[in-house]
N, C-alpha and C positions, 0 to 999 in steps of 0.2 A: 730522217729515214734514208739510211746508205743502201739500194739496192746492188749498183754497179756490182761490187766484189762477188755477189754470190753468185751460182747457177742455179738455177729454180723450177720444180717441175711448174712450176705458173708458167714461166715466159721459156721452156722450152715446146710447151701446148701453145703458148700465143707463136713461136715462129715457127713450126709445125704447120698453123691455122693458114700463117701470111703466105705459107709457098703454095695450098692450096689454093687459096684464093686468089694469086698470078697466075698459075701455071695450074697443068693438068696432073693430076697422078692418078696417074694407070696401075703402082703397085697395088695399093692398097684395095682389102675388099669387102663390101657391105656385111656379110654373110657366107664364112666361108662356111664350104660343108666338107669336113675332114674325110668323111667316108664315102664320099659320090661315087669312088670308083664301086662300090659295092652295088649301085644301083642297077645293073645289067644282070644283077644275078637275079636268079626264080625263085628264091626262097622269100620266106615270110623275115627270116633274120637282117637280109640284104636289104630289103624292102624297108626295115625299121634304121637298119643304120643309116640309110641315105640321106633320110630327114634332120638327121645329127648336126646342130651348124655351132660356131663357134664366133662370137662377136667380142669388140677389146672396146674399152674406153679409158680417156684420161681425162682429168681434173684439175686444175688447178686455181688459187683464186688469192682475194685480199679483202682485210676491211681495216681500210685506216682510220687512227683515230688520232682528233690534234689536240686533246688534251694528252696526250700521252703519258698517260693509266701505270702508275706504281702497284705491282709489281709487272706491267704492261700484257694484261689481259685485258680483254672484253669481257666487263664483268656479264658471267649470264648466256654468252652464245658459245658454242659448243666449235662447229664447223669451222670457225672465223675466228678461234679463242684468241689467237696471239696479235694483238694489234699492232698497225703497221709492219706486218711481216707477209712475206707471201709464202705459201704453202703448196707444196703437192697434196690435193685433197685425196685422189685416187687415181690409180693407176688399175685396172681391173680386166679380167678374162673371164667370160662364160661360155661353159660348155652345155648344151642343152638338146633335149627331145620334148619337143612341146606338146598336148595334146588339143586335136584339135575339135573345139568347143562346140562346134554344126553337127557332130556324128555322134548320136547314142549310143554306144556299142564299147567293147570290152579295148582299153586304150591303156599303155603304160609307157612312161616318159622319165625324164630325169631333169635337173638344174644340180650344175657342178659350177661356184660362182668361187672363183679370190680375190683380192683386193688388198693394193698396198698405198701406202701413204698415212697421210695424219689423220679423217678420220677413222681409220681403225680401232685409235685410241679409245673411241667410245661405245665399238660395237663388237667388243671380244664377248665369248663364252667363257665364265668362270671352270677353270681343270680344261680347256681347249688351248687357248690362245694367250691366256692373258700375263702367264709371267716367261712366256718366250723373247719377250720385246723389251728394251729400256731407250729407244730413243724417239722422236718424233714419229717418225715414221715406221709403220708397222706392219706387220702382215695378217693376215687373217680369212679364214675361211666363210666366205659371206654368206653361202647358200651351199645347202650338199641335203637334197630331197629326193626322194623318188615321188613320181606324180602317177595318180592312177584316176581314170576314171572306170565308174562300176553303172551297168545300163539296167538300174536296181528303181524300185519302186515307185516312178515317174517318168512320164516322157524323156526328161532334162537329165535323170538320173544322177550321180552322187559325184563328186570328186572328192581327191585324197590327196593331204601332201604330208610327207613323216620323212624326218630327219632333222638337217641344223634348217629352222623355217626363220623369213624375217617377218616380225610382228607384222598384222597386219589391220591395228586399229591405228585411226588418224589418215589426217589429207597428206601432210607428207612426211617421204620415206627417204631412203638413201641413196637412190637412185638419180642425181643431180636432173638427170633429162626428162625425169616424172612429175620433179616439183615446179614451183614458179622460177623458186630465189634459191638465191648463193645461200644466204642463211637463214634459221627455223625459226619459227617461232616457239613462246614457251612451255606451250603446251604441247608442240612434239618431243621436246630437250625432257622437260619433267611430268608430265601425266599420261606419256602412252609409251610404253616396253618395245624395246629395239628389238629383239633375238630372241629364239625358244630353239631347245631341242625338244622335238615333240610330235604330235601329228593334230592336222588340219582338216575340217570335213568341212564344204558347200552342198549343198541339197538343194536343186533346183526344182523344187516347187511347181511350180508353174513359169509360165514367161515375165511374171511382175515380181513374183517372191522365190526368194532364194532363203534359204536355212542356213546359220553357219556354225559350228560347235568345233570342242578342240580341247586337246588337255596335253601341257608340258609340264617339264620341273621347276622352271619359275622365267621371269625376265634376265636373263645374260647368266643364265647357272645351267649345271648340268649333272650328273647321276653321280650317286654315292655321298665321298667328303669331302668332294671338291663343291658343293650346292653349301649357301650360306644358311639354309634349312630344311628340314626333313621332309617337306611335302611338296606337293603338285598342284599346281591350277589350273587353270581353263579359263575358255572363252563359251560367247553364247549369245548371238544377235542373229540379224536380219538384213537383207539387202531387199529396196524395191525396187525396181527397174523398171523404166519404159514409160511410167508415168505422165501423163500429160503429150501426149502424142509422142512419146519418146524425147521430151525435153527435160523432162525431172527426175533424178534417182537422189534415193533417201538411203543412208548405211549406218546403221546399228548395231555397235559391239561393247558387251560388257564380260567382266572380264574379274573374276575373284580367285584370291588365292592368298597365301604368306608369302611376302617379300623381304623381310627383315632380316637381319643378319646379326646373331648371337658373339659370336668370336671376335673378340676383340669389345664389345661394345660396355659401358659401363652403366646402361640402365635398359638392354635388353637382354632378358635370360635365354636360357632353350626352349623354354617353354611358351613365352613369349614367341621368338620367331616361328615357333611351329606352328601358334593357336591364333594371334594375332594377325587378322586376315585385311588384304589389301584390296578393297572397290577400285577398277577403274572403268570409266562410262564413258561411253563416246560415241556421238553422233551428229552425223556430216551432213549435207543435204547442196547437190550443185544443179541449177536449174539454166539449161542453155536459152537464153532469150532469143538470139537468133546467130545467124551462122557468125557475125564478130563478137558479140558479147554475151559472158558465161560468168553468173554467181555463186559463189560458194557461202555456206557461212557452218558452223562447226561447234558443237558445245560441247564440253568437257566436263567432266565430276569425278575427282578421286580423293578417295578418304582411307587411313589408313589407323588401321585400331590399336597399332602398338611400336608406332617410329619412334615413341620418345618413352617408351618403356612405360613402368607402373605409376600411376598418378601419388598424392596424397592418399585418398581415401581407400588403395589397393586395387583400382580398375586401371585397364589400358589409358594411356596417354597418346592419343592419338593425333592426328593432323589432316586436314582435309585442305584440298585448292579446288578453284571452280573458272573455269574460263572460256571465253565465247572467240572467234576467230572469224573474221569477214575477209572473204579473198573477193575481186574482182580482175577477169582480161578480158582483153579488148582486142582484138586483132585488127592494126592499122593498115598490115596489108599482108603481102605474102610471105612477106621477110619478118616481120615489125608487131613486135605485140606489148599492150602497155599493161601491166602487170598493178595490181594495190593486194597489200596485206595490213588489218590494221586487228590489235587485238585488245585484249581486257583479260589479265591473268590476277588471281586472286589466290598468295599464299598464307591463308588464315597462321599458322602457326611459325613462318618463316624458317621452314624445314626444309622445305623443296628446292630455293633457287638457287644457286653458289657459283662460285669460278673453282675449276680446280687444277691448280697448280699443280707442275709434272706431268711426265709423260704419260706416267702409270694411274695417277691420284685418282679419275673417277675408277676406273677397275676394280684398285684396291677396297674404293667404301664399299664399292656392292660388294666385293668379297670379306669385309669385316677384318681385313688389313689397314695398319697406319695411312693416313690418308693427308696431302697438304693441299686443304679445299680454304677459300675464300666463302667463308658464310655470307648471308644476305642481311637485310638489317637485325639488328633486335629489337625486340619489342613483341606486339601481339600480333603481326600481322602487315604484309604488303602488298596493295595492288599495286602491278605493273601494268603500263602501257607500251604498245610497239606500235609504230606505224614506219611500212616498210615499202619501196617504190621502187619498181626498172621498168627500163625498156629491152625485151630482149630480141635478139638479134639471132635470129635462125634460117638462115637461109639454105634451099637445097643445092649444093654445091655439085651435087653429082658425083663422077669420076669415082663412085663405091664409095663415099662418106656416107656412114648410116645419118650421123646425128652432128650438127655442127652449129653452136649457140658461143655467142657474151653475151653477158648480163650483165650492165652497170648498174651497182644499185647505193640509194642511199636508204640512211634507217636510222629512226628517231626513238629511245626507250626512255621513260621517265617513267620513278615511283610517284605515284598519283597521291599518296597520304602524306608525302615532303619525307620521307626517309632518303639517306642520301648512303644507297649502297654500290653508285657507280663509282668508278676511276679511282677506285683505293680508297673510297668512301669518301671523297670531296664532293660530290655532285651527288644532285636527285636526277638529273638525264643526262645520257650519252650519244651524241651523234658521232654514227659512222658511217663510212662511205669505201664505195670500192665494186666488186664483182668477181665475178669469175668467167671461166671460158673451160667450153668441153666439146672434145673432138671424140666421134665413134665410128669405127668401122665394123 
């Protein structure tokens, strides 16, 4: 692995990190608010723009691998696809009005989020983003919602989010600084939807139960012929909160709709994409033990009634996985936290897991364009295992860094039934090793 010749947004975020951690930097700032100077004024306008702040983050990371993998992919992880290379994972700006969650009362806000780099690749909108880009690194509008809260039929009253929304079932999301690890597991990659255009409702209930409901035009699609089919789906769970002296919350979201894609495919019709409805279940549960150590664990159920078009005897041919996810951290000190992910992912039909090759390759399949993906094995079916380990490193460096982590992590996948779908299909496991580093102001 030749790093030397390149320039990389990985190791211009690592000597970025090193001058703040010698020296001070005064430029930089936590939270800027673009519109403060309005704050002097009397108006109700003035008043709302003040709150306006604008925060950046970069990304960057690796995950080496020493069997070095023909066609030199990670088979299987998304974030970290291209083995022994490093990557700009995100370069990102948010522009935002938050509301804020103590006051019942009539409240409207916004998230105006972009994001550039590699994953991009995986998180376009179909007819937005997705045939603007042909090289690694992409761009893409990551968030653009308006937020409201309504001080309607409950103490807690309603919240609203409508517009480009980032899914919001699963423990992690694309936010590097929300998750544990550099990279996902499989059941974030394959059984929980990245992006919706759409709108989002929470219902707060009471102080322990929260309502959630929602209905978009599908997972990474969006209105009209640019959507890989003609209908809508939604969501429909529950949040408990506060549980156990406020050490336990439990979250609940399911999630039906068609996801299939007609165009281009050779054993789904239209009819099929339109009728053919995709389950997905998911539910988390994280119990804080005491102020250093915090369990998670996560079950998963997705079944899908016409991914592989019409059977033999004229029914759907469908495909289901099922998988469980145990997180534990441990917080060593004020810097130092040790991090375990270990999972159990089960693709009954071997539909789900793949590498895809190219810049563009996953966009295209969700859009029912030519696609150069790495299948998983054949056969009837593969469980996978991941066990994944860091320590991460977050220190408050002050001087206005919002957010300042590495993560070394190593991480262990093997098919559990002896299928051998890693490193170009030589191996039934793959170890890789590496991290990332993210600096936020």
């Amino acid at each position: 692995m030749n790093l030397s010749r390149k320039k990389s947004g990985f190791a211009i975020a690592l000597s970025v990190a090193s001058v703040l951690v010698a020296a001070p930097f005064k430029s930089a700032k936590a939270q800027v608010h673009p519109f403060s100077a309005f704050s002097s004024g009397g108006s109700d306008l003035s008043h709302w723009l003040s709150d306006v702040t604008l925060i950046g983050q970069i990304e960057g990371g690796i995950m080496a691998n020493p069997a070095r993998p023909n066609p030199g992919y990670n088979f299987g992880d998304f974030l970290a696809d291209h083995a022994n290379q490093v990557q700009l994972n995100q370069a990102e700006f948010t522009l935002s009005k938050a509301i804020d969650p103590s006051k019942n009362t009539y409240q409207i806000g916004f998230t105006l989020e972009g994001l550039y780099g590699s994953d991009a690749r995986y998180y376009h909108l179909v007819g937005v983003s997705d045939q603007e880009w042909k090289a690694r690194y992409q761009l893409i509008p990551a968030q653009a919602h308006v937020d409201v809260h309504l001080p309607w039929l409950t103490s807690g009253g309603l919240d609203m989010q409508a517009g480009i929304l980032q899914a919001p079932m699963g423990v992690e999301g694309l936010d590097p600084a929300s998750r544990a690890f550099y990279t996902l597991a499989y059941t974030s990659e394959y059984s929980v939807p990245f992006q919706h255009v759409g709108a989002m409702f929470n219902w707060h209930v009471t102080p322990i139960l929260d309502v959630t409901f929602g209905i978009d035009t599908g997972n990474q699609t969006t209105f009209g012929s640019s959507d890989n089919n003609d209908k809508p789906a939604g969501y429909f769970g529950f949040n408990l909160n506060n549980l156990l002296g406020g050490k336990l919350r439990i979250v609940e979201l399911s999630r039906v709709g068609p996801e299939d894609v007609w165009r281009g495919s050779s054993t789904i019709s239209r009819y099929e994409a339109n009728h053919a409805q995709r389950f997905w279940n998911d539910i988390n549960a994280t119990y804080q033990v005491n102020d250093k150590l915090s369990l998670t664990a996560e079950f998963n159920y997705l079944h899908d009634e016409g991914v592989r078009g019409i059977g033999a005897r004229g029914q759907f041919a469908g495909t289901d996985a099922e998988s469980f996810v145990s997180f534990l951290s441990y917080k060593i000190n004020k810097d130092f936290t040790f991090n375990y992910r270990g999972e159990i992912y089960r693709d009954n039909n071997n539909s789900l897991v793949a590498s895809f090759r190219g810049n563009n390759s996953y966009m295209n399949a969700i859009a029912g364009r030519p696609a150069d993906l790495v299948p998983g094995a054949s056969g009837h079916g593969t469980t996978y295992g991941d066990l994944s380990l860091n320590v991460a490193y977050r220190p408050d460096l002050g001087h206005h860094v919002r957010v300042f982590q590495l993560r070394p992590e190593i991480r262990f996948d093997r098919a559990l039934n002896s299928t051998t779908p890693f490193n170009g299909g030589r191996n039934n496991g793959m170890f890789t090793f590496g991290g990332d580093a993210v600096i936020g102001f």
